[in-house]
C-alpha positions as CSV (number, residue, x, y, z in Angstrom):
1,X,74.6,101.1,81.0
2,X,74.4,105.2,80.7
3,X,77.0,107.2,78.5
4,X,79.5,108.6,80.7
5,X,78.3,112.2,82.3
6,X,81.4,113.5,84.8
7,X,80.2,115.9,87.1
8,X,83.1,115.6,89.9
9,X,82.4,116.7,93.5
10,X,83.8,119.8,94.2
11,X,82.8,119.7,98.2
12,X,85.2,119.0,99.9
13,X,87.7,119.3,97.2
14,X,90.4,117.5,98.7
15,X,89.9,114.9,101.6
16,X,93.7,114.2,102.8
17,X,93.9,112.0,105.1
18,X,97.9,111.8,105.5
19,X,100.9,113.0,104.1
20,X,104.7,113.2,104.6
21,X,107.9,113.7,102.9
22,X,106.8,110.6,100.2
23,X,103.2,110.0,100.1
24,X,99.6,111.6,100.3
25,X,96.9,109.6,100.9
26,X,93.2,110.2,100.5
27,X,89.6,109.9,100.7
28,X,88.7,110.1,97.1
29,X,85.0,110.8,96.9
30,X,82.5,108.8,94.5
31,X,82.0,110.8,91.0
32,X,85.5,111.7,91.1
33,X,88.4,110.0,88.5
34,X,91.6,109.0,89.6
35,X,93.8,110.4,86.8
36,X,92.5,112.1,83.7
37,X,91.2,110.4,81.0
38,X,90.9,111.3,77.2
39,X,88.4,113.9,76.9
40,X,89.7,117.2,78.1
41,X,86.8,117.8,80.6
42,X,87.9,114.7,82.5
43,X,91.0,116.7,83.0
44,X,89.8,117.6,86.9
45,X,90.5,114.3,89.1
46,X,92.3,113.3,92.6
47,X,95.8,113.4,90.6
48,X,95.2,116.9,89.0
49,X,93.7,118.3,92.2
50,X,96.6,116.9,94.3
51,X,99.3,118.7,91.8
52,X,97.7,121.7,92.5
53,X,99.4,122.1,96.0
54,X,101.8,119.2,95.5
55,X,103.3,119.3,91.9
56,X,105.2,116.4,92.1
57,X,102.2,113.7,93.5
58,X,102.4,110.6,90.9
59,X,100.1,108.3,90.5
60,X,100.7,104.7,91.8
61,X,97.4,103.1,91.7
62,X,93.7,103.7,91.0
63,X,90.1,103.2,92.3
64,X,87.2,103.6,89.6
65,X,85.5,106.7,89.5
66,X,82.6,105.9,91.1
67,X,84.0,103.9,93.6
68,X,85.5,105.9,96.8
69,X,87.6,105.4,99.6
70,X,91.2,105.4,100.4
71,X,93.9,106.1,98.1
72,X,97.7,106.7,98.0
73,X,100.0,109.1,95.9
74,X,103.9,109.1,95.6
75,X,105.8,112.2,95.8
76,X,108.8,111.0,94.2
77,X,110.0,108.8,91.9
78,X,111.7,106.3,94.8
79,X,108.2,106.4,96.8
80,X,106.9,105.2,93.6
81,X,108.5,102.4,92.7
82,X,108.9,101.1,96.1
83,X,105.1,101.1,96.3
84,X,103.9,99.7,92.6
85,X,106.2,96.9,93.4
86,X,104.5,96.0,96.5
87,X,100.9,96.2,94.4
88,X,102.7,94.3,92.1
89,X,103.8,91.5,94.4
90,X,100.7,91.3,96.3
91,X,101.9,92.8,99.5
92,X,99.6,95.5,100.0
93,X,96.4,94.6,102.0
94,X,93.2,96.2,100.7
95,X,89.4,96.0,102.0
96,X,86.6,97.1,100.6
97,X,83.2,97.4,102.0
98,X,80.2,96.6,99.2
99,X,76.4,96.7,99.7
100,X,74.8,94.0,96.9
101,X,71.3,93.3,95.6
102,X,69.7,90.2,97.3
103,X,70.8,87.9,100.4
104,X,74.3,86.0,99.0
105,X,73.6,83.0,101.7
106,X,76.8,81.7,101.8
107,X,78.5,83.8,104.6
108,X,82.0,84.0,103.4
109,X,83.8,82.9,100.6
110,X,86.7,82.9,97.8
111,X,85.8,83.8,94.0
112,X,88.0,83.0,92.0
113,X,87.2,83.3,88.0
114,X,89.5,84.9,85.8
115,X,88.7,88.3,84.0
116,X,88.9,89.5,80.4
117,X,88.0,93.0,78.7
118,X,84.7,92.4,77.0
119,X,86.0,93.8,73.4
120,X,81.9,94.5,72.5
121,X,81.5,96.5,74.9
122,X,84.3,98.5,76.2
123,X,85.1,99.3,78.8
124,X,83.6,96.7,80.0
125,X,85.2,93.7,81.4
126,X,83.9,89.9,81.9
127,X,84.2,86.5,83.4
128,X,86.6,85.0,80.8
129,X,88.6,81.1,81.0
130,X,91.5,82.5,78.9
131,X,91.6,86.0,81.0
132,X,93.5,87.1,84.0
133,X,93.4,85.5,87.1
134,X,91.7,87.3,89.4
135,X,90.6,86.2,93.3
136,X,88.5,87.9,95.9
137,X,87.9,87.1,98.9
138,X,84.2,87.8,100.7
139,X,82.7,88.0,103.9
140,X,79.3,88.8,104.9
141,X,79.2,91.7,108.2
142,X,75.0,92.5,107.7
143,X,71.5,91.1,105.9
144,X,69.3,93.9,105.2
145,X,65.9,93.6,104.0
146,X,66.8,93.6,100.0
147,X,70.3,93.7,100.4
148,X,73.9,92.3,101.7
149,X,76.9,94.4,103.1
150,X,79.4,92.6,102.6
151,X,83.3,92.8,103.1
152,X,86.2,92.4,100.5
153,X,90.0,91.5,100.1
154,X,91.1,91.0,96.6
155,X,94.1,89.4,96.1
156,X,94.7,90.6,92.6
157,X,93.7,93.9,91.2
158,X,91.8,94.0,87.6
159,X,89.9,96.3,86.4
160,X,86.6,96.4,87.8
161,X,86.9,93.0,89.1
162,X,84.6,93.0,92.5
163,X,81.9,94.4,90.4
164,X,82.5,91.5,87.6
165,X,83.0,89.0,90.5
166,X,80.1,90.0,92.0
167,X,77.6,90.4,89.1
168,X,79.2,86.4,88.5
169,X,77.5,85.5,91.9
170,X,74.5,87.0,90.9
171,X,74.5,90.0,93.4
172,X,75.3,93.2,91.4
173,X,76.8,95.8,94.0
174,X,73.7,98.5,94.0
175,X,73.9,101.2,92.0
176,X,75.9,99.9,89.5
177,X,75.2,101.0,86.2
178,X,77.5,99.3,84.5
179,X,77.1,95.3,85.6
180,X,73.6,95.6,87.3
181,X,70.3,95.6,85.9
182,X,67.7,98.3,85.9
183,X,66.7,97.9,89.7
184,X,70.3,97.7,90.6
185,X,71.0,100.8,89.3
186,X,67.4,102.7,90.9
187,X,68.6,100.8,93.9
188,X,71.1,103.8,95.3
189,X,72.4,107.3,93.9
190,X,75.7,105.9,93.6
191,X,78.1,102.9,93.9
192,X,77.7,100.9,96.7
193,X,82.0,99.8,96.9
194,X,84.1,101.6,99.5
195,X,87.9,101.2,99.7
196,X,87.6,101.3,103.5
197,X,91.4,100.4,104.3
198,X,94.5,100.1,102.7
199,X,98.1,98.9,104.2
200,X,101.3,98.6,102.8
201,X,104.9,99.2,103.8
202,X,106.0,102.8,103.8
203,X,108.9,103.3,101.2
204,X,111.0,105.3,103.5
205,X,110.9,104.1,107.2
206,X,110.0,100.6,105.7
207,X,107.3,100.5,109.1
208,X,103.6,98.4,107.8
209,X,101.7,102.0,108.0
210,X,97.7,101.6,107.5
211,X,95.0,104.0,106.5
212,X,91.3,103.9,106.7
213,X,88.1,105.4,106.4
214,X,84.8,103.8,107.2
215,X,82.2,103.2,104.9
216,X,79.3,105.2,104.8
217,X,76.2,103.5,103.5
């Protein structure tokens, strides 16, 4: 694993892919964090970069930094609440789209091992009896010659869990520096894991509204 370097895109800045009177949704890039963290140079993320032309954008969910793909913001308090509940309640549908080392040869399946933080090694987390529950659910879409793209609906939401759940099957998502081994990590210039689409029920009309962008790599 390398010490954390943040060197956020800055091209485009913003990728918005919708907006109306209560959300914003975008494509956040890879390299780029969700909200700020700590360290005052981390200050520059999707949330900060959204306030700048929408002051009142909240936060209501998060993708890791170097994962990209869709994401959506509240612009008020009621768009917000109405929304972490359905995260919350496991009504929103996500997929993600994942390119791992190796050939997984069983075409589709369900992990389900629970997830804990790994306390030696923050903030890293592990598969854990006593942890969280945490299910995803796989299917293959393409063999490649050292690789698998494979396709991903988790159920539950943990902290980095289709990196942990992978790593568990023994196919590291390339280019992951934080669960994969040395080749993994030569293996692309950045994380292989796309939030391609994302659907949930819009707080105000109460329609199923659904966003995507398609994965790249």
């Amino acid at each position: 694993m390398q010490i954390f370097e943040y060197n956020p895109p800055n091209l485009p800045w913003l990728d918005i892919r919708y907006q109306d009177r209560d959300i914003i949704v975008i494509n956040k890039p890879s390299g780029l964090l969700s909200n700020p963290g700590i360290a005052a140079h981390t200050f520059d993320c999707a949330l900060t970069r959204l306030q700048q032309i929408e002051p009142k954008t909240i936060l209501v969910h998060r993708l890791d930094c170097a994962t990209s793909g869709i994401m959506v913001f509240a612009k008020n308090k009621k768009a917000e609440s109405h929304i972490k509940t359905q995260f919350q309640n496991r009504l929103s549908k996500k997929v993600y789209i994942a390119e791992v080392m190796g050939k997984i040869t069983q075409e589709q399946g369900c992990i389900n091992f629970a997830i804990a933080a790994n306390k030696d090694k923050p903030p890293l987390q592990k598969v854990c009896e006593s942890g969280k529950e945490a299910i995803t659910a796989y299917k293959v879409l393409e063999y490649r010659e050292f690789s698998t793209l494979v396709e991903l609906k988790p159920t539950t939401g943990r902290t980095h869990q289709l990196r942990v759940h992978l790593q568990a099957l023994g196919h590291p998502i390339l280019g992951d520096d934080f669960y994969g081994n040395k080749a993994c990590e030569e293996a692309a210039s950045r994380l292989h894991l796309h939030a391609q689409s994302l659907e949930i029920i819009h707080p105000y009309t109460q329609k199923v509204i659904k966003f995507i962008s398609d994965c790249s790599f």
